[in-house]
PLY file of the C-alpha trace (Angstrom):
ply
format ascii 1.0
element vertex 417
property float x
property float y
property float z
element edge 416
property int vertex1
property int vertex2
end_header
28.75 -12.91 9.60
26.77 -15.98 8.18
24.46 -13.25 5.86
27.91 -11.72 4.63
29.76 -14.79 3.91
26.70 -15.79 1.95
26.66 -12.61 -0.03
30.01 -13.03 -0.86
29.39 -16.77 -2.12
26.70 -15.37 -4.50
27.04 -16.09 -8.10
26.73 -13.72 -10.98
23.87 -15.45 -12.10
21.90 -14.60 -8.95
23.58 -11.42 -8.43
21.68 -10.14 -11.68
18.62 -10.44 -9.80
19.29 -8.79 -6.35
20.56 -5.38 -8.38
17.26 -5.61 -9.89
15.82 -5.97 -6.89
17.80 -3.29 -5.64
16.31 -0.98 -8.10
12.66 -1.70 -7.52
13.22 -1.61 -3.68
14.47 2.18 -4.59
11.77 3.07 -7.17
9.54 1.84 -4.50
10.45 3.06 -1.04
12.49 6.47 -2.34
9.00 8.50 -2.68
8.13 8.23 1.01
11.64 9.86 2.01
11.68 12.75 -0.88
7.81 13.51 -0.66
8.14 16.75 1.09
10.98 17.72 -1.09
8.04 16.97 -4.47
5.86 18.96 -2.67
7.63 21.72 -2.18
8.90 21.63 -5.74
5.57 20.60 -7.44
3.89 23.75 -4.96
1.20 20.88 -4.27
-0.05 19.67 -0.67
1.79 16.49 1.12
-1.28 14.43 0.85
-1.43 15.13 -3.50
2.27 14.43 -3.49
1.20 11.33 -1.43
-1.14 9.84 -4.97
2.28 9.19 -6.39
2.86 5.85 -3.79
-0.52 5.07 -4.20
-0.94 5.23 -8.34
2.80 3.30 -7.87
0.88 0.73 -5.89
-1.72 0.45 -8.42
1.06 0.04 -11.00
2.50 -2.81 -9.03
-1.37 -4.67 -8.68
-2.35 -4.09 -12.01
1.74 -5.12 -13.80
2.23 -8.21 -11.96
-0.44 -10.63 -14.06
-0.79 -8.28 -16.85
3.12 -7.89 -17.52
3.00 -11.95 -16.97
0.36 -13.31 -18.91
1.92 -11.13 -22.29
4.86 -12.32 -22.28
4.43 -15.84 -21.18
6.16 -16.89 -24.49
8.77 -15.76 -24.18
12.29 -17.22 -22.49
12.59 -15.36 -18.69
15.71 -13.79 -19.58
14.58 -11.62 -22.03
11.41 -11.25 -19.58
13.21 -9.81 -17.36
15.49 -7.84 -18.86
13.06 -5.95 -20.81
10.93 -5.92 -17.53
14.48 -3.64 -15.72
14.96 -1.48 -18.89
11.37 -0.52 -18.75
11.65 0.44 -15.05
14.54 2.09 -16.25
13.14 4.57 -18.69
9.98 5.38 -16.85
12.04 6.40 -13.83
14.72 8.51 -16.10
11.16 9.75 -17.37
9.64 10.62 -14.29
13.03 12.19 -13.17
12.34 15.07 -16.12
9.17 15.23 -15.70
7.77 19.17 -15.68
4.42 18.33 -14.36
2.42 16.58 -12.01
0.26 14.73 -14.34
3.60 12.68 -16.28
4.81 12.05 -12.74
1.69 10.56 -11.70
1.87 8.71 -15.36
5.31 8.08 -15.22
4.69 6.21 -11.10
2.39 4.05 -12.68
4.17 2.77 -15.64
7.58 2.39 -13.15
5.25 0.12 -11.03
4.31 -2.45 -13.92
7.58 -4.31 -13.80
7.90 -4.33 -10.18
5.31 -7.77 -9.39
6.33 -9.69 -12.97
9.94 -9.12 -12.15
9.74 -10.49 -8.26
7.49 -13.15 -9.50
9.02 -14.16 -12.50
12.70 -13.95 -10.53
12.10 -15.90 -7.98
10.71 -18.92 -10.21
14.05 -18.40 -11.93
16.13 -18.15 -8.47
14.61 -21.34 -7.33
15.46 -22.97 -10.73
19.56 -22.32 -10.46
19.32 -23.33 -6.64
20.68 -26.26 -5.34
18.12 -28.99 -4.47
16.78 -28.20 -0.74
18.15 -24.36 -1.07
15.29 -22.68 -3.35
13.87 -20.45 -0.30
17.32 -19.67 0.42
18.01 -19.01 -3.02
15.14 -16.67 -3.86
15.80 -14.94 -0.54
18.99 -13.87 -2.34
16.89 -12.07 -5.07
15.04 -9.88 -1.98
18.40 -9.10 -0.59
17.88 -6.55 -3.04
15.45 -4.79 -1.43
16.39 -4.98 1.84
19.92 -3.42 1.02
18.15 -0.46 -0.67
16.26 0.06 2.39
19.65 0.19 4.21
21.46 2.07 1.36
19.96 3.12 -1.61
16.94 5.03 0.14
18.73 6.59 2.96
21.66 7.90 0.42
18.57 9.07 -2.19
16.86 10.98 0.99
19.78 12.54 1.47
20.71 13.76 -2.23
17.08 14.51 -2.68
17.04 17.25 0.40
20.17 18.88 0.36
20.28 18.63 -4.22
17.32 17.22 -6.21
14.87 14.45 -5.85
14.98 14.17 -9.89
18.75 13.07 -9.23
17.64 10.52 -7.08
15.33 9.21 -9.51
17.93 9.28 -12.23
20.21 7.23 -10.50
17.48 4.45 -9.83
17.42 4.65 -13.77
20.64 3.89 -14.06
20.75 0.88 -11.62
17.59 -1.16 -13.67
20.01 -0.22 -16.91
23.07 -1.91 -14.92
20.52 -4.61 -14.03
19.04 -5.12 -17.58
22.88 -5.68 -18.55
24.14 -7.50 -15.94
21.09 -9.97 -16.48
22.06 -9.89 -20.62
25.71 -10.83 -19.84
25.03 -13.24 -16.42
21.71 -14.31 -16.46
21.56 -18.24 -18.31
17.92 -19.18 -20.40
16.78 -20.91 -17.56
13.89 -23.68 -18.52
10.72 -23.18 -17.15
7.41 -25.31 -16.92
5.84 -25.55 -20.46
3.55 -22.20 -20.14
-0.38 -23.02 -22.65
-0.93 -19.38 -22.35
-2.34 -16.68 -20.22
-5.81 -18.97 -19.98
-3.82 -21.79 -18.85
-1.88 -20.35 -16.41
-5.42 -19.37 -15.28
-6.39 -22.29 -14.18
-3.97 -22.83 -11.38
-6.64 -20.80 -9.48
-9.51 -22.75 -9.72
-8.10 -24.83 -6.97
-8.96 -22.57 -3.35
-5.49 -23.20 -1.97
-3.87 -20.57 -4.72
-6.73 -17.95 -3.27
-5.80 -18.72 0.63
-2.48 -17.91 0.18
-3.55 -14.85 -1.85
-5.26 -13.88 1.56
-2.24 -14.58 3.34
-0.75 -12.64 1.53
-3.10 -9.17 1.43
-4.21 -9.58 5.06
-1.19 -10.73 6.71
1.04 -8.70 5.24
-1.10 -5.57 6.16
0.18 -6.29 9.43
3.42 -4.61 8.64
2.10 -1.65 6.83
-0.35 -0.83 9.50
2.95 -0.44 11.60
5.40 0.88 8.95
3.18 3.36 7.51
3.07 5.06 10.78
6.48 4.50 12.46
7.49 8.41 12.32
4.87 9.63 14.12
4.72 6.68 16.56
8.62 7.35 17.30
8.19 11.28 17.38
5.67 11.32 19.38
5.49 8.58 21.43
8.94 7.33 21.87
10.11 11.24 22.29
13.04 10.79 19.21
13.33 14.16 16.80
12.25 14.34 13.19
16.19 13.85 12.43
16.35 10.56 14.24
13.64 8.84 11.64
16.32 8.59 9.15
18.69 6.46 11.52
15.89 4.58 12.64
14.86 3.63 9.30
18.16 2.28 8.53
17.56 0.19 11.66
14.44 -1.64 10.43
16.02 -2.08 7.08
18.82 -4.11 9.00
16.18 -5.68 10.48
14.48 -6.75 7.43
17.94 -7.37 5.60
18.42 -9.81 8.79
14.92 -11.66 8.81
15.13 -11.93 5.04
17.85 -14.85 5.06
16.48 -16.04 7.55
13.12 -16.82 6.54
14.64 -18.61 3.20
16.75 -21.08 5.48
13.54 -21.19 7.88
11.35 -22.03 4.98
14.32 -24.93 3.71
14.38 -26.67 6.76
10.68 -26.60 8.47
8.29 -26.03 4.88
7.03 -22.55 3.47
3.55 -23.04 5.24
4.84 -23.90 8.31
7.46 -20.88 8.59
4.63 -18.61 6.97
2.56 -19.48 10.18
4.99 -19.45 12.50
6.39 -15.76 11.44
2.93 -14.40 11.29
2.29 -15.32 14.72
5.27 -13.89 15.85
4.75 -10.72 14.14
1.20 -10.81 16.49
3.37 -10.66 19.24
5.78 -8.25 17.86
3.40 -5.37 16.96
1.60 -5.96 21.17
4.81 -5.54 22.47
5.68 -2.16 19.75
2.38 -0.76 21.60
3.30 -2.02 25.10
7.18 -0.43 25.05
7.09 2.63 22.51
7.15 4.79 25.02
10.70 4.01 26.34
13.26 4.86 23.43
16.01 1.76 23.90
12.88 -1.09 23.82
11.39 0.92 20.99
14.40 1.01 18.97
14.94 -3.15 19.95
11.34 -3.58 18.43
11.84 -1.57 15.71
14.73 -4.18 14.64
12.64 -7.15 15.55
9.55 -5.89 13.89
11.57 -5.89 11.03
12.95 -9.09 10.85
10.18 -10.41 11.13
8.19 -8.76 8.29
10.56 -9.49 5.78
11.29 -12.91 6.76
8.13 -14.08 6.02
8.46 -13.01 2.05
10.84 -16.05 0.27
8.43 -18.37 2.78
5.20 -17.01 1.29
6.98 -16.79 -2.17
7.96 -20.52 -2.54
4.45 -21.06 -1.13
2.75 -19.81 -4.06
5.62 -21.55 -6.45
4.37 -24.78 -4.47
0.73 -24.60 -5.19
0.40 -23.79 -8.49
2.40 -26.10 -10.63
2.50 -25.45 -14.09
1.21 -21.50 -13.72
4.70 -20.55 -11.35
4.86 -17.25 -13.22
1.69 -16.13 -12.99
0.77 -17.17 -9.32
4.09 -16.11 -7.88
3.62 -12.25 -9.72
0.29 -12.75 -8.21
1.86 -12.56 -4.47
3.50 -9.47 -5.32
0.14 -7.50 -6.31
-1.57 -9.08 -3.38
1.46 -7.58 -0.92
0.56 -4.39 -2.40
-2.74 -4.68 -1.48
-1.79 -5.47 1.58
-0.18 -2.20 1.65
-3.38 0.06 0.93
-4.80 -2.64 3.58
-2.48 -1.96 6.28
-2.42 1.69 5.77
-6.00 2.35 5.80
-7.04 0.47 8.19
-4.39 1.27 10.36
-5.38 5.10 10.29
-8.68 4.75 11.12
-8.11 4.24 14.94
-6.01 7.76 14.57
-8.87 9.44 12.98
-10.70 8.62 15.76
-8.25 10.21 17.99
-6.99 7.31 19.56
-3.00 6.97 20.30
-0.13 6.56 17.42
0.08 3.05 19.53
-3.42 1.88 17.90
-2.17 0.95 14.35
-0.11 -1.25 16.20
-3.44 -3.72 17.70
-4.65 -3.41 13.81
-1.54 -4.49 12.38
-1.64 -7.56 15.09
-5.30 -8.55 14.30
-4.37 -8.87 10.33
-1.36 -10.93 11.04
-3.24 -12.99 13.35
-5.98 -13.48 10.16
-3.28 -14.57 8.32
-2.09 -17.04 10.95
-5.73 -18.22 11.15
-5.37 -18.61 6.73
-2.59 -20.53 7.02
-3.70 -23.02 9.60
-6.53 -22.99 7.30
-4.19 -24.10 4.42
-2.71 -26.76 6.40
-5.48 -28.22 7.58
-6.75 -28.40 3.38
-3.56 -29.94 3.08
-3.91 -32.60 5.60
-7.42 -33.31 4.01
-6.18 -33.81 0.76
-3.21 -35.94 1.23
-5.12 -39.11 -0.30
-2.50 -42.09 -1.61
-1.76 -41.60 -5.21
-1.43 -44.93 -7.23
2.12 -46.11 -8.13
1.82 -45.91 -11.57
0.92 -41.99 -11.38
3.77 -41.27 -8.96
6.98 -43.36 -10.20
10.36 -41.45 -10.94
8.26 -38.08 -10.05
8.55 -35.36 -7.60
5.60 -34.86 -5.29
4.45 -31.37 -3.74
2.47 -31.34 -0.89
1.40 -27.54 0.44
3.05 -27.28 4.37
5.66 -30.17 3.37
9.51 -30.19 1.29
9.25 -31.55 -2.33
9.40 -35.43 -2.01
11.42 -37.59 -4.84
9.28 -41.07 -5.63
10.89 -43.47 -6.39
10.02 -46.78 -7.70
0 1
1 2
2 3
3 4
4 5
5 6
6 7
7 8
8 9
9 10
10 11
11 12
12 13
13 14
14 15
15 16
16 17
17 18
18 19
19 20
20 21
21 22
22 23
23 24
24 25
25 26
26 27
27 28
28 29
29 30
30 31
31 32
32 33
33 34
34 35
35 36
36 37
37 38
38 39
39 40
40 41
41 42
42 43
43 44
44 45
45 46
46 47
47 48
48 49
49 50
50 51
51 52
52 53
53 54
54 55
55 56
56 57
57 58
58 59
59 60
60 61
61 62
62 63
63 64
64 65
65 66
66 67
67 68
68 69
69 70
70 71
71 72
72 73
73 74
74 75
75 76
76 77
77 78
78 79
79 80
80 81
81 82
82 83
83 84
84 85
85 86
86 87
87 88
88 89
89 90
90 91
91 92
92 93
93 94
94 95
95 96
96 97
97 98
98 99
99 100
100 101
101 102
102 103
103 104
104 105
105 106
106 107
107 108
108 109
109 110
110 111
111 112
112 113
113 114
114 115
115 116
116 117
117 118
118 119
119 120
120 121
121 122
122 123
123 124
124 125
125 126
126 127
127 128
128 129
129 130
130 131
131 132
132 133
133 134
134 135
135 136
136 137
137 138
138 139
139 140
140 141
141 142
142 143
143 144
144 145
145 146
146 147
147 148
148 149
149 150
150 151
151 152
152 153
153 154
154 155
155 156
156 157
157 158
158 159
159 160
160 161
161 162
162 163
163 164
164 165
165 166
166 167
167 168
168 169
169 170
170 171
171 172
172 173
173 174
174 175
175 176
176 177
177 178
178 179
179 180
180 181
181 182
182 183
183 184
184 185
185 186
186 187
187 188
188 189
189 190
190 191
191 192
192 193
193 194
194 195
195 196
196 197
197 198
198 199
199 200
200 201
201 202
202 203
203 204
204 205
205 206
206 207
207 208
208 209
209 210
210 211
211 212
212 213
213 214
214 215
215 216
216 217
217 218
218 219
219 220
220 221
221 222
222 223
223 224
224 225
225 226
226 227
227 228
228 229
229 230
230 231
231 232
232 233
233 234
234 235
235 236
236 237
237 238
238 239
239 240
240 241
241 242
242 243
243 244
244 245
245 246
246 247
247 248
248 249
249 250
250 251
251 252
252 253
253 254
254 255
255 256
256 257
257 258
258 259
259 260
260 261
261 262
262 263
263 264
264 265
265 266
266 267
267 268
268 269
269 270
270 271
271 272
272 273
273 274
274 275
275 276
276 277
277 278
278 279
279 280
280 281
281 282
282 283
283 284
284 285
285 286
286 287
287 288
288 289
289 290
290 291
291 292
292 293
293 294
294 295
295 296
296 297
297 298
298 299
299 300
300 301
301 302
302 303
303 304
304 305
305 306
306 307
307 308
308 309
309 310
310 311
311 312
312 313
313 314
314 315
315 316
316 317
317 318
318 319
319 320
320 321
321 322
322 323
323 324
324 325
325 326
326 327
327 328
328 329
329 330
330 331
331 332
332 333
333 334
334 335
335 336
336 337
337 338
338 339
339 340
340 341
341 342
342 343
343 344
344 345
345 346
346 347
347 348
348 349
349 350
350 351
351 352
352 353
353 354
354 355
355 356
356 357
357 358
358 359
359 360
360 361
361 362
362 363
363 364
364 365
365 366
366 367
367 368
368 369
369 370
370 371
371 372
372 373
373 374
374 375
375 376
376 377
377 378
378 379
379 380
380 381
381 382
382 383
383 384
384 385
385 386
386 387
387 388
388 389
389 390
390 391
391 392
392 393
393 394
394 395
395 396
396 397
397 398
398 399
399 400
400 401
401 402
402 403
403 404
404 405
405 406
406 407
407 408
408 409
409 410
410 411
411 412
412 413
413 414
414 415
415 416
């Protein structure tokens, strides 16, 4: 009830943003339920259908400081909304596309926005938030996603096997053009830190802490991809569901993650983004042991499957205002920066998550990976606190009077004189 009364309480401002996230969270996640369907169409093997998530991936690493250091002049609305009415047109474009090579061209162009836009929106969420509510606020933004998880992909599946995957496609287009003009209608010039240029922004990451949370990011993170990147065959063949039950149980870890999503942002308000980031990574250790442990019964595996997801997704606005945090004066930059490293977390996950199958162990063993990267990010972030500890020196009065202090693992403090 509390997540619905707070989507209802959502302002048109913010609102801009989760439809835009809604329509990357479809660009991104549709492929894996139409790929058979592309296949078949295309008359190419699952595994070459397959290169059009990974050169999507690439997209995403590649867009997120590229799309962000060109058009750090300009005013975040008009960022943005150029960033959805590009995803726009190379979706409509991949949608028509006759061959394989303009699909695969097509995937990577409709992955540039995706890291500038999640970046670049959730320095703008946290800047029309109410004091104390940013991680809340930007949590708002990756509703988004969540709900296409829940909605958007499930419906797409669903038109793409019984009518056309290009239809599904075609109505992602349309939802980054409602986005683009919802954001030109709602969406206020919100003021940002004075951006020097690309270089500038730069040098935000000559400090290490920028870098541990990139790890954080990449390694912890591949934690849930090890898991979700296998969760058909681990409930088909271990938990004893059908290939028709995936669907449903999809739509179960997308409550899941729809769930752990607002809760992470009012975790990360109350306790610090460093301290929730640790504190959800562990718990996503214990999570994936416990997948392994009870898989093979289908009401605990179904339990976990919610849980699991909760957890994975409520550890993104905490990690996100984390970055925001550490890099003042390069926001932009370092928080598209989380979204390539998420996606590299992805390939992480995936990969090394196989590589126990291909040895013919059981669809249980991605599980143990995915634990021992989240437990290396746990390890990171107590890592990052303990940096933070070190470095919290007393600051003169004259440097700190009428300012607001940031301190990585602690809220924003207001100095007074």
């Amino acid at each position: 009830m509390k997540n619905i009364r707070l989507l209802k309480g959502l302002k048109p401002s913010l609102l801009t943003l989760t439809i835009g996230g809604f329509s990357i969270g479809m660009t991104e996640f549709m492929m894996m339920g139409v790929l058979p369907d592309v296949s078949r169409t295309l008359s190419i093997s699952i595994p070459s259908a397959g290169h059009l998530i990974s050169i999507y991936a690439l997209g995403v690493v590649i867009g997120a400081p590229l799309m962000t250091g060109i058009t750090g002049k300009l005013s975040p609305k008009k960022v943005l909304m150029g960033l959805m009415l590009m995803c726009g047109l190379f979706n409509a474009l991949f949608a028509i596309s006759p061959n394989y090579e303009l699909l695969m061209a097509s995937r990577f162009f409709a992955g540039l926005p995706h890291g500038a836009f999640f970046g670049m929106g959730a320095v703008v969420a946290s800047r029309l938030s109410e004091p104390g509510r940013e991680a809340r606020t930007v949590s708002l933004m990756f509703a988004g996603l969540t709900v296409a998880n829940i909605i958007g992909v499930p419906i797409g599946t669903y038109i793409g096997h019984n009518f056309s995957w290009r239809i599904s496609f075609m109505i992602i287009a349309a939802v980054a053009f409602l986005a683009a003009g919802s954001i030109h209608k709602w969406l206020p010039n919100v003021k940002t830190p004075a951006n020097g240029g690309f270089a500038q922004s730069l040098s935000a990451f000559k400090k290490p802490e920028p870098w541990l949370i990139i790890l954080i990011s990449a390694i912890g993170t591949g934690g849930l991809f090890a898991w979700i990147s296998y969760i058909a065959p681990l409930m088909t063949e271990i938990a004893g569901f059908s290939a028709n039950a995936i669907t449903p149980i999809m739509i179960v870890a997308g409550v899941g993650m729809a769930v752990g999503n607002f809760m992470g942002g009012r975790l990360a308000d109350r306790f610090s983004p460093l301290k929730t980031t640790g504190f959800l990574l562990l718990a996503m250790v214990v999570s994936l042991i416990i997948v392994a442990l009870v898989t093979q019964f289908k009401i605990p595996a179904l339990a976990m499957t919610f849980v699991t997801g909760l957890i994975a997704f409520a550890v993104i606005s905490p990690m996100q205002m984390l970055m925001i945090q550490a890099a003042k004066g390069s926001e932009m930059l370092a928080s598209s920066a989380i979204q390539a490293s998420s996606n590299m977390g992805n390939a992480l996950g995936a990969f090394l998550g196989g590589l126990p199958l291909v040895a013919g162990f059981s669809y249980t063993s991605p599980q143990y990976v995915g634990a021992a990267l989240a437990f290396m990010g746990f390890l990171f972030c107590v890592g990052l606190f303990m940096m933070a500890k070190k470095n919290q020196n007393p600051v003169p009065a004259a440097e700190i009077k009428g300012t607001t202090r940031i301190i990585i693992g602690k809220k924003p403090e207001k100095i007074s004189s």
